[in-house]
N, C-alpha and C positions, 0 to 999 in steps of 0.2 A: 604849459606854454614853453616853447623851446627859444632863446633868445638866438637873433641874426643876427653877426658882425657885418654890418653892411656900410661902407664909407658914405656919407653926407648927398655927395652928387650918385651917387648910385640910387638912395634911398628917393630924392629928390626926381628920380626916371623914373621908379616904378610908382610914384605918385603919380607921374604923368600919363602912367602906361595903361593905368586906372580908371585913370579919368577918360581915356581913350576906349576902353572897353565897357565902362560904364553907360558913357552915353550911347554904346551901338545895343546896349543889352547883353553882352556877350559875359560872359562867365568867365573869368580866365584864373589859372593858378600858374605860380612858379613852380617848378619842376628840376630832377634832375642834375647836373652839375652846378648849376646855380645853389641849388639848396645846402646838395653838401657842401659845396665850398663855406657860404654863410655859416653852415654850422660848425666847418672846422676852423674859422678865423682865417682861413686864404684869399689871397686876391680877386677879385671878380674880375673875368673878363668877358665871360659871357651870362645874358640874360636869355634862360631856359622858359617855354612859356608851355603851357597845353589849354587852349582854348576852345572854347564851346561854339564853334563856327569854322569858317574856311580862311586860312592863310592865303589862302591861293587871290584872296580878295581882299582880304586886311591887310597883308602884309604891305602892298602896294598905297593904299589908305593912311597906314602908319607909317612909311617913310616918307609922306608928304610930310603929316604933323608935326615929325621932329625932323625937317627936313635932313633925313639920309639917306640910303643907297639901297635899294630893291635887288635881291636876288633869290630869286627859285633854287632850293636846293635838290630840292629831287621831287619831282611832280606828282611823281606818281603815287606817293606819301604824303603827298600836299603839302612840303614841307618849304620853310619858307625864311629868309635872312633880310634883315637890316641892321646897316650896319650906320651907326653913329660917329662922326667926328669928336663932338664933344659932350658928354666922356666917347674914350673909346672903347667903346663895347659894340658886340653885335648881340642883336636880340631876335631868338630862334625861335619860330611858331609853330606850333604841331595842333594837329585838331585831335582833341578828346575822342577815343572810343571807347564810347557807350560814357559807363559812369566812370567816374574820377579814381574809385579802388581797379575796378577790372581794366581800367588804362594801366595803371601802374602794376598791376600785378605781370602784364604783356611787357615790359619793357627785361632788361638782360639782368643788370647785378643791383642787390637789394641797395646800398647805397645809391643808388641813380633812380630808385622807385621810392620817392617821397615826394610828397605836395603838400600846398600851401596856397592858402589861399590869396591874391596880388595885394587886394586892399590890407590885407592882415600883414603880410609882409613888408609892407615900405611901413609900417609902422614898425619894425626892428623886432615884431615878435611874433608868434604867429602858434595856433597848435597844429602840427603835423599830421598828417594823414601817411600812416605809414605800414599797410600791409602784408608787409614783407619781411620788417624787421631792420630795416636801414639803420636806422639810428644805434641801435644796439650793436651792428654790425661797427660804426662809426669810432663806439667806441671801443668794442676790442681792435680794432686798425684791421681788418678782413674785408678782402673781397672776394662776396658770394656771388654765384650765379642764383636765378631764381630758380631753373629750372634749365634742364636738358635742349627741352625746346627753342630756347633761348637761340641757339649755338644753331639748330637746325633752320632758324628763321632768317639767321644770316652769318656767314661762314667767317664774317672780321668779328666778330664779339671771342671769340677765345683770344685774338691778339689783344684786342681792345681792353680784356679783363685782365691781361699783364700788361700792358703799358699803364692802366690806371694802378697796378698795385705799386708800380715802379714810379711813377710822377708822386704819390700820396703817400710813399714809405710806406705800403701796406702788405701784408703776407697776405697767400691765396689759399682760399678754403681748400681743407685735403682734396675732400670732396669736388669742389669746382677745379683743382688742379689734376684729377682723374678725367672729370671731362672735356677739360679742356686738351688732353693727350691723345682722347678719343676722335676729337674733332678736328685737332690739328690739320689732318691731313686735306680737309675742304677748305682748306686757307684758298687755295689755287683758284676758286669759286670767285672769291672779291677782288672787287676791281684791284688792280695793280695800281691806282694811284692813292687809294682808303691805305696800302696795305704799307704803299711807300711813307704816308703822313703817319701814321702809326711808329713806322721805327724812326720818323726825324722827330718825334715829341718824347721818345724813349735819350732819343741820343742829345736830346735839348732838357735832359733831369743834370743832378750833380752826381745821378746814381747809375749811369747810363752803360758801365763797366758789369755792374750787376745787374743792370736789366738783361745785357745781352745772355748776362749767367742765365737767368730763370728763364729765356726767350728756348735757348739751348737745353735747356733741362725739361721746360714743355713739348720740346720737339718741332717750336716753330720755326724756329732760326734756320734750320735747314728747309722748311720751305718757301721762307724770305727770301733767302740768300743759299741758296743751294752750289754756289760757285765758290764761296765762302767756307762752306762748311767738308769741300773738297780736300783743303789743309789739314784736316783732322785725322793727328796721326804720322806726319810727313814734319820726321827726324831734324834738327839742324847742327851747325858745327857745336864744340864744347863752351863756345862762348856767351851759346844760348840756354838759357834755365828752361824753357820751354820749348814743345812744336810750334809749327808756325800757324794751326789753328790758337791755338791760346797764349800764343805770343799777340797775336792781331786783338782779342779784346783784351788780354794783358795794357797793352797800350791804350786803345779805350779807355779804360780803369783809371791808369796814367795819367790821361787829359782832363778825368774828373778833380786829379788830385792836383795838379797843375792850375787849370784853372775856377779851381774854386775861390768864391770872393771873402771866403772865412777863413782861417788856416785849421788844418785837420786836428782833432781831439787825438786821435790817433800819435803816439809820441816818433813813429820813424815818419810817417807821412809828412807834420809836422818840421821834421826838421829838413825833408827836400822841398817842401812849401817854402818855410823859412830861407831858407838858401835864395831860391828865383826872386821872389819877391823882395829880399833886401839887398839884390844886387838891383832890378829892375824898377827900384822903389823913385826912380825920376820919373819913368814912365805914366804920368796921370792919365791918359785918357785911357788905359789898358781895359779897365773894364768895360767901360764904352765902348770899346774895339772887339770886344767878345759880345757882345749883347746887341751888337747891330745886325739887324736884320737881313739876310742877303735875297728872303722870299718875306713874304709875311708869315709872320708865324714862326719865323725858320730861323735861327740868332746862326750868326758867324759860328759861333760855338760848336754845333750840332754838328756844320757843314765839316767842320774840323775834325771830332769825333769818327767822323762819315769817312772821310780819308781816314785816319788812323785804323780804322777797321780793315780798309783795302790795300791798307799800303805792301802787303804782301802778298796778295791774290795772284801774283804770276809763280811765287817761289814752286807749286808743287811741278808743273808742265819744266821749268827751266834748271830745275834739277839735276845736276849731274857731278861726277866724279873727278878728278885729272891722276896723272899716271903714278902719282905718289899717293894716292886714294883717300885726299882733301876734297870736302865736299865743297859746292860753287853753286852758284847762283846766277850765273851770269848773263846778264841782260834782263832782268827778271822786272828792274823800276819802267824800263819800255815798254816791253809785255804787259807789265802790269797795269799800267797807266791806258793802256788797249782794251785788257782788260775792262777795268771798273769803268771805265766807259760806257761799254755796252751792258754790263749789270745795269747802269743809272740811266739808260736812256729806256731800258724792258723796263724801268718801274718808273717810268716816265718822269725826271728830274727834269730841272728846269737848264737851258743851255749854261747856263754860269756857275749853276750846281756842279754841272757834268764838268766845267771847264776846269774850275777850283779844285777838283777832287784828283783828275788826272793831273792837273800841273806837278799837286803835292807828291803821288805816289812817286811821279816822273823823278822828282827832287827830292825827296827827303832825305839819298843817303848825302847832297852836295855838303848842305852845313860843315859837314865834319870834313869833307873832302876840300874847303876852304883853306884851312890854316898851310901856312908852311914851315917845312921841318925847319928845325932848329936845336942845338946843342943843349936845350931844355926840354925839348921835345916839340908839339907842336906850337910855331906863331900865331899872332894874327891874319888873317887873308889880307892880301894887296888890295889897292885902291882898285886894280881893275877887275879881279877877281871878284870883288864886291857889286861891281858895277855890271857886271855880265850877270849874277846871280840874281839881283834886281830885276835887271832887262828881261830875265827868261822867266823868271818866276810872276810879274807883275802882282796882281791881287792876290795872289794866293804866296808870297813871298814871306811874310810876316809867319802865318802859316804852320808852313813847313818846317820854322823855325820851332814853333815847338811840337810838333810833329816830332822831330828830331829829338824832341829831349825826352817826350813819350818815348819812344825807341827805345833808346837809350836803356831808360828803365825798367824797358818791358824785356828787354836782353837779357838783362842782367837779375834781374827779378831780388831774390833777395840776398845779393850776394852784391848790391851794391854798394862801390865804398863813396863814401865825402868828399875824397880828394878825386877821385873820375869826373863825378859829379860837380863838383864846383869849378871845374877847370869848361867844363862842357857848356856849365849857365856864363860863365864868364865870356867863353867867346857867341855864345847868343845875344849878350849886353852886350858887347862890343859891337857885334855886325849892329845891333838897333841904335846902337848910339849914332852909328856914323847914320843909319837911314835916319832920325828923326833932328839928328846934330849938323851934320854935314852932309846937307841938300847937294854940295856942287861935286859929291864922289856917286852917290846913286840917281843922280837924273840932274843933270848938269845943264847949266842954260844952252841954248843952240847958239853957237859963232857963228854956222855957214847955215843958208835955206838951201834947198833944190834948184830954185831958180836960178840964186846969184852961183851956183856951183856947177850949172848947166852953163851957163854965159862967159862964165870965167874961162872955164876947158873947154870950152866948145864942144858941148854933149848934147846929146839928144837923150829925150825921156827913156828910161828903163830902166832895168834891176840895178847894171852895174854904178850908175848915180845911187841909189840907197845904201848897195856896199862901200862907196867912199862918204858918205856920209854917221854911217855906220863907225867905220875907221875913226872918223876924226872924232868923232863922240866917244870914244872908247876911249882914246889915248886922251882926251880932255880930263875925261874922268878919271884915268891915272895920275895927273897931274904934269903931263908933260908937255901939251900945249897951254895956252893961255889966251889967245890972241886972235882977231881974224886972219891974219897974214901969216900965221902960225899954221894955223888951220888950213890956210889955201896950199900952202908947202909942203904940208904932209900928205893933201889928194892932189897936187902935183905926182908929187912921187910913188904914191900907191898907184895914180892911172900909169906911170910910168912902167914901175913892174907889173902892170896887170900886160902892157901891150907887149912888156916884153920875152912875160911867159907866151903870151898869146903868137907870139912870133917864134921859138924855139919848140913850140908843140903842134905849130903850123896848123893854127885857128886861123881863120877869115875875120 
């Protein structure tokens, strides 16, 4: 008997789920990601089912029962989703082919080819049906393929079988990493949105720097991201440790170490974790802020990662020399923010995925371009300077912020020193102090509307009313207005030089 770690209200579902298939006669077992997880002590969040009937009719039946949310996932497999409020899980229907071994033996890596039977498992324990070898596999930490055919049946199981070795901390069979080299190349075959959710579950591990490693060493990564994989090879100044292929999951790497909610066992990682985190340590809701969702499924975190991979995707096209034969980059965050753009709309990302990513690239190098000189060297950025960085950055401003610090690191690689470094998290605490401390520098109440600023100047609706509004918002948040009448004073006198460029360049 193999014991399941299954929490209370989990266990308490598939009693229900039971009793649901009992009374129709249906035969039903747990399957698959359910089972391993149970058996390696991780979280459930999905209930795997393989049942002796049609989804295509139950599934709609059972999200009556426990009143949740019906969805067909792919018909043509009969396959079948509901999704529950409370708990949150979704519970996935497949129908049985033939018997319960020869289903399982047809499914892709022997961990994912185990069953159980329902009633035996909401009791916490269960004997496995396992003709593949799953559990053994479970516990050397390997993911096998069952077979070649596997990979011919559907051309996302080679990604599939490294993102699960990279979410599970698992190494891949020599053997299944042979064929999966082999098949690489029919990635191009699955859908572009299986192949998109694939690398945001990769880039949503704490391992998501080495996933890309092994993605890259399989050979997939260049067929994910083939625009990406462009960089490889394409030199940078000496202040870079690396090209700007392995600078970009350099960075990656970075954001695993950054935001991880452990600190690193690792003793240099460790002490640049230390560093962020005890200057950052007001910061409570941090982890919350990384862990929220911006899709379902999809943590802040991932999306971040996501940019940190592209944020250099314009450097090889914008490459060039100047006369003293220093190399340049220039315009490369525009480009590139044009770029990944269109990467993330071919693998169909979602509009605010696409938004957040280009914001970042557009911005990442600003952070550092913040500060001003000073006889110490760099200050802190001006009240309005901060307030413009906000203003352009919006949701994706926080971000960027460590985007920037991945950089940083990923520059520098191992040749960085403590005191670059803590001057760098210093002014990242500082910009977050004033966003999360002092609300009236980065989004300042409004003194003037539209309306009363139309009435006042006797304007008519259009752009140049948002540019004096603009104006006064700005200088608010530098601290040099205060006042409505203050406010009106200053789009007095900006409409004033607006009319009176507009009169010297003899505009209408």
């Amino acid at each position: 008997m193999a014991e399941l770690t299954i929490g209370p209200e989990v266990r308490a579902l598939l009693a229900r789920l039971d009793g649901f298939f009992r009374d129709r006669g249906v035969g039903a077992y747990v399957v698959g990601g359910f089972l391993r997880d149970a058996l390696l002590g991780r979280d459930i969040r999905d209930v795997d089912l393989s049942v002796a009937g049609d989804p295509l009719t139950l599934g709609p039946e059972l999200a009556d029962a426990l009143d949740g949310r019906y969805f067909p996932l792919a018909e043509e497999r009969r396959m079948t989703r509901v999704l529950l409020a409370e708990p949150k899980v979704y519970i996935d229907l497949l129908p049985l082919r033939g018997d319960v071994e020869s289903d399982l033996r047809g499914r892709d890596f022997t961990i994912d080819a185990m069953a159980a039977p329902l009633g035996r498992a909401a009791a916490g324990a269960a004997a496995l049906i396992d003709p593949t070898g799953g559990r053994d596999d479970l516990r050397r930490r390997l993911v096998r393929v069952i077979g070649a055919e596997a990979f011919q049946a559907d051309p996302l199981r080679p990604l599939r079988g490294a993102r699960l070795a990279v979410e599970l901390d698992f190494e891949v069979d020599p053997d299944t990493v042979e064929l999966i080299r082999q098949h690489a190349g029919a990635l191009a075959q699955a859908a572009v949105e299986r192949q998109r959710d694939e690398l945001m579950r990769v880039l949503a591990t704490p391992r998501a720097g080495l996933g890309l490693r092994l993605l890259d060493d399989l050979g997939l990564l260049e067929r994910l991201l083939p625009e990406l994989t462009d960089s490889r090879g394409v030199e940078q100044p000496k202040e870079h440790y690396w090209d700007v292929f392995d600078h970009s999951l350099e960075a990656v790497g970075k954001l695993d170490i950054l935001l991880a909610e452990e600190e690193p066992r690792d003793r240099r990682r460790r002490r640049l974790w230390r560093e962020l985190w005890g200057q950052l340590a007001w910061w409570e809701g941090a982890r919350a802020y990384f862990r929220e969702e911006v899709l379902a499924e999809r943590p802040r975190s991932a999306v971040l990662k996501l940019g940190g991979l592209l944020h250099d995707i314009a450097k090889p096209e914008t490459k060039t020399f100047d006369a003293t034969g220093r190399m340049r980059f220039f315009g490369h965050t525009d480009v590139g923010a044009e770029k990944a753009g269109r990467v993330l709309r071919r693998l169909r990302f979602s509009a605010r995925e696409v938004a957040l990513v280009q914001t970042m690239v557009k911005a990442h190098l600003r952070p550092m371009q913040m500060g001003q000189p000073s006889p110490a060297g760099q200050g802190p950025p001006t009240r309005r300077a901060l307030y413009r960085y906000f203003r352009d950055c919006g949701d994706a401003a926080i971000d960027t912020l460590f985007l920037s610090l991945a950089d940083h690191l990923a520059t520098v690689g191992p040749r960085v020193r403590m005191s670059g470094w803590r001057q760098h998290v210093a002014l990242v605490n500082y910009i977050l102090t004033k966003r999360f401390q002092e609300e009236e520098v980065t989004s300042p109440a409004k003194l003037l509307g539209g309306d009363e600023l139309m009435a006042e100047l006797n304007l008519s609706p259009g752009p140049l009313v948002g540019r004096l509004l603009e104006t006064v918002r700005e200088a608010q948040a530098a601290g040099e207005i205060s006042t409505r009448e203050e406010a009106l004073a200053l789009a007095r006198a900006a409409l004033a030089d607006v009319q009176r460029r507009r009169g010297v360049e003899g505009e209408p």
